[in-house]
Every structure is written in C-alpha cells, then in structure tokens.
MIGUTOR-830913 format. One record per residue (C-alpha): residue in one letter; y, x, z. Coordinates in steps of 0.05 Angstrom, whole numbers, plus 5000, padded with zeros to 4 digits. Each point is the difference from the previous one (the first is absolute). Example, Ala and Ser with C-alpha at 12.3 -4.5 7.8 and 13.67 -1.06 7.14 Angstrom:
BEGIN
a491052465156
s506950274987
//
This chain:
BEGIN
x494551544512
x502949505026
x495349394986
x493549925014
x493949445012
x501849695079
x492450045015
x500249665064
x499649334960
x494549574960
x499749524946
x500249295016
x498949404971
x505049724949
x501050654975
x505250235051
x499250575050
x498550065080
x504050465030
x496250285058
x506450495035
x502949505047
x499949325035
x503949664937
x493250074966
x504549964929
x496049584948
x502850234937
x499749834930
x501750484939
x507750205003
x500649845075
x504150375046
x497150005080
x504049825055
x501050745006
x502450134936
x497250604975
x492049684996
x499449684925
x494549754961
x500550254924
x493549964956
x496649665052
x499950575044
x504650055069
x504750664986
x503450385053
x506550094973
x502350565048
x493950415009
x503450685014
x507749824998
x503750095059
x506549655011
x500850465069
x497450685025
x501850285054
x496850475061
x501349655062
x498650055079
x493649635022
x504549645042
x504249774955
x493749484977
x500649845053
x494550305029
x499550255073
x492550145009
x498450404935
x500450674993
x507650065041
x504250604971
x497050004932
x503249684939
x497349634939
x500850034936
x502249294982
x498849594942
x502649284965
x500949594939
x503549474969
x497749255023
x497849595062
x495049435013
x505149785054
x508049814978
x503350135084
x506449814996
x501650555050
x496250494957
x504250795008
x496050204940
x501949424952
x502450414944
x492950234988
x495049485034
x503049394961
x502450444940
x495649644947
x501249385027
x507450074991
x499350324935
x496149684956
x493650295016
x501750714987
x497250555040
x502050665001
x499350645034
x499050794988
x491950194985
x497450245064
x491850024990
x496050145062
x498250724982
x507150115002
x501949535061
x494150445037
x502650684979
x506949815017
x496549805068
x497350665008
x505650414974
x505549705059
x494850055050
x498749275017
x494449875051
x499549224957
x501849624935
x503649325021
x500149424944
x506349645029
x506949774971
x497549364972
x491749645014
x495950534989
x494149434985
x503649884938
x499350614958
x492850105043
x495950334937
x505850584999
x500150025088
x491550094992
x500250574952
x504950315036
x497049935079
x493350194973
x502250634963
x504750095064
x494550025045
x495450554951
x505650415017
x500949915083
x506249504991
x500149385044
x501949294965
x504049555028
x502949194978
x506349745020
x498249334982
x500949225010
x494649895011
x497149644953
x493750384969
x493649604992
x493550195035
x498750374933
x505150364992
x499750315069
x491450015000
x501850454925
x504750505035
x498749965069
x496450734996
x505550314974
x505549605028
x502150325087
x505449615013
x504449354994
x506449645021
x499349425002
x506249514998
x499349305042
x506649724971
x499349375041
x495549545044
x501649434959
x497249764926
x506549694990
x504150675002
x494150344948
x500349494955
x508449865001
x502650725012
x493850404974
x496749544953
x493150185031
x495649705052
x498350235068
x493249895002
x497650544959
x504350485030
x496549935070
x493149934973
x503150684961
x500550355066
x493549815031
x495650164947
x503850734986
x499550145071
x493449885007
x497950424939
x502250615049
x507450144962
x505950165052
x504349385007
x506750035020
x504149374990
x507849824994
x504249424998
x507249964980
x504449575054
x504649554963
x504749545040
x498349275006
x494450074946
x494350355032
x502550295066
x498349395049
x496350205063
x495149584986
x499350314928
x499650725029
x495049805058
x495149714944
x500250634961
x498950465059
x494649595015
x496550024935
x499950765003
x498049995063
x494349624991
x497950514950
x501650625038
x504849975051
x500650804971
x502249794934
x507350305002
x505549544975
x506450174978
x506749485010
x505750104948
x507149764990
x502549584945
x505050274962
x504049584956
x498150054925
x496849624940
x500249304992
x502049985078
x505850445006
x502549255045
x496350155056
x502650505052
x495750595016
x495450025056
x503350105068
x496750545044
x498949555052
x495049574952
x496350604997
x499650235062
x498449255027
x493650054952
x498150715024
x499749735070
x496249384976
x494650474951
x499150395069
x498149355052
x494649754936
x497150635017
x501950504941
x500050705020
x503750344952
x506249564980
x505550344966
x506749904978
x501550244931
x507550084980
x503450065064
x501850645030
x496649965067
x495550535014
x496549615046
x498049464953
x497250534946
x495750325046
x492849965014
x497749895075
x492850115018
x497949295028
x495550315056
x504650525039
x507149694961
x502050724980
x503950124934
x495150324957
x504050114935
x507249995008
x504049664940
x507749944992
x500349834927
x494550034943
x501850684972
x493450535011
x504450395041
x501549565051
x494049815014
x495750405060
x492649885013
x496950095057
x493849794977
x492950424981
x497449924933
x495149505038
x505849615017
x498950115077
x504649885039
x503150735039
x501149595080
x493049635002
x495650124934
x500749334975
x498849904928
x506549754962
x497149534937
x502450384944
x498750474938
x501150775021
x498150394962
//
C-alpha cells in the first residue's frame, strides 16, 4: 500500500481540498500536486501517495539527529520518503526530499508499513523510531500510525523536522510523538522564502507551541557563510530559545558545499565557534557544536557545578559516556540536566 486518504485535510469550498499537515495550508483542487509533492487530491479526496514507502532506512545513533538530551547511547531506527514542503538549496538529502519535484511527480520507495517499521525497531534493539531524511510533516498519516503503534510496544518517537507542522498536526500526535529537532534555518524571512521557499514565522510559532505541549525540544541551525552566520543573526536566535527555555539545547552545524550552492565555501570553524560563544553569553546552557572534532564542544556541562556530565568526541554510541542518572541528575551537585533518560 502505498496510497492512502491524507486525513489531516477537509473539503473546502470550490471543490478543492485543505490540507491541514503544515503552515503551506495547500488548497487543492482535483489533480493537484502539494508543495510537498507526494499530497494529491484524486476523486475529491486528499491521497497520501507514500503512505508506507520508504526512500531511506537506516538504524542510527540518537546523536546523529542530532539529539544530545534524548536517550544518549541508544540508536533509532530511522525512517524517510520521497518529497519536501521546503526546496533548500543546501539540502544533503536532495536526491530524495525534492525527488518528485525533479521528476515529474513520481514517488518511489520500497513498502515499509508500520508493523514492519516497528518490528524492525524491535528486532535491532532500538530504544526509538526516528521519521527523518526528508519533513516528516509531509507523509504525517504514515509517521502517526507508526509512533502510535511504536509506543503500544515501549518504542519512543521522535521528528527531525522543519518545523513546519500546524497546531493540528502536533495537538493529533503529540501523545505519541517524545521528541523533535527542530531546524531554525535562519533569523530572517528573506533567507526562508529565497533559499528555502518557506517562511519563518511558522517555524518559531512551530517551536513554541511543541514545546509547550511537553515534547523534548532540541534545536539546530546550519552556519552558512555570509547568508545566515551574522552575529547579529546568531544573537537573535539564541535569544528566541532562550526566551523559551534557556535549557532548550541547540546544536550549530557547518555548511558543506552541495546542491544548488556548491559556490559558497564551507563554513570555517571559527564561524562556529564565534556562535558557540555568542549562544553561551544569551544564556543557553547546553550549546553544542555538531561536525567538528572538538570534544569539548560535543560535551554536555552541568550549568550549576560546570562539570562534564556526558562526555562526547563524535556521535557514534560508543563514544559517548554518561555520567548522568536515569533522572538526569547531575553526579557533582544533583542538578537536574533537561533531558529524556530513560
């Protein structure tokens, strides 16, 4: 099955389609692709056209999410299709997020249904299922089935997204759904709408409203030279998060070039280490570093007592060493790191 009714969508008038999954709010009439690609009306009706077909599979490191705070030293078993509501030019999974758009609309992908993505789960010993790859919003009827039958069964859920789910989307599978990452591409609408073809807005209104429906945040934002690594850029993003939770871990990445920007020169380390220190006087207390090989930047350090409480020098479960209870306390003065545990 690869094809089924999108449900998160209603009728409208005109006879065209609502689609409720993310902030494009896609009003559709009969033959109409989404912005996403893989959402199309037929007989009236919204169809999911990759319900259960995975264009990637893998079993990964939580880390490798990125995330810091959730269950360290476990991995996930890690899920994506074809198609995108976004179009980054700096996208590292192109070949698969803009697929359809580069092809004609076609989708394609190996049958993966969630019985199968949950006994897979199981069977390699993962402690979570991760939909990730490409926006997880997009192919949201297949990520529900999936997180709910994942949770019947002890398995943790977890979105790498872009943040870009509606309030109903994330009210319909916030009991299921333990985790996200959350990507702030940019402080500026111009960047989202000329490199991302998105908006801003509903990415930070994205992040509050998850957040406060109790699901761990952790946020990260890829550095790219002379597009969205100003100080002033960096200080307004730290201080967004901060002004949520100054807890709210956030992780800083390096541009490689690739895509549709293979002209711009990768992020020097000096960018990133400039933003760490920036993240840090907003306030953040758990700032890290993502593809650098400083131990000292992967780390976690208890803000109370300043202690390295999990030890990092590269995303791989074994490099990792936690200190930590399964409280998250930390083992020097008892303070409770914000996190996911156990």
């Amino acid at each position: 099955m690869s094809s089924i009714k999108a449900w998160l969508s209603k009728p409208i008038e005109g006879a065209k389609v609502l689609c409720q999954a993310c902030a494009h709010a896609c009003r559709l009439g009969e033959g109409e692709y989404g912005e996403c690609g893989v959402r199309m009306v037929e007989d009236g009706e919204l169809q999911l056209l990759v319900y259960g077909r995975v264009a990637a599979a893998n079993i990964d490191p939580v880390e490798k999410k990125p995330l810091y705070h959730f269950l360290p030293r476990t991995t996930t078993f890690s899920i994506g299709t074809v198609g995108c509501n976004f179009s980054c030019g700096f996208c590292q999974n192109h070949e698969i997020s803009q697929y359809p758009r580069e092809n004609n609309g076609e989708v394609v992908g190996r049958e993966l249904p969630p019985e199968e993505v949950v006994r897979l789960a199981l069977k390699n010993g993962c402690g979570s299922v991760s939909y990730t790859y490409n926006e997880p919003v997009i192919f949201f009827e297949y990520t529900y089935d999936c997180a709910k039958l994942a949770h019947e069964k002890g398995l943790k859920n977890i979105y790498v997204t872009s943040g870009y789910e509606t309030r109903k989307a994330i009210d319909t599978i916030a009991p299921y759904l333990d985790a996200m990452n959350i990507d702030i591409k940019s402080f500026s609408e111009e960047f989202y709408e000329n490199v991302c073809g998105a908006k801003l807005k509903p990415v930070l209104e994205c992040v509050r409203y998850a957040y406060s429906k109790g699901i761990h945040i952790e946020i990260t934002t890829l550095l790219i030279l002379g597009q969205n690594d100003s100080d002033e850029e960096i200080r307004e993003i730290a201080r967004f998060i901060a002004g949520i939770d100054r807890s709210i871990p956030w992780h800083l990445s390096a541009f490689r070039p690739m895509y549709r920007m293979q002209d711009i020169l990768g992020t020097p380390e000096s960018t990133l280490i400039r933003a760490y220190m920036i993240a840090q006087e907003e306030g953040l207390e758990y700032v890290y570093i993502g593809n650098i090989g400083h131990e000292d930047y992967h780390s976690t350090y208890c803000p109370k007592c300043e202690n390295r409480v999990i030890v990092r020098d590269g995303i791989m479960r074994d490099s990792t060493v936690n200190k930590l209870d399964e409280e998250g306390h930390c083992p020097y003065c008892g303070y409770t790191i914000n996190g996911v545990w156990q």
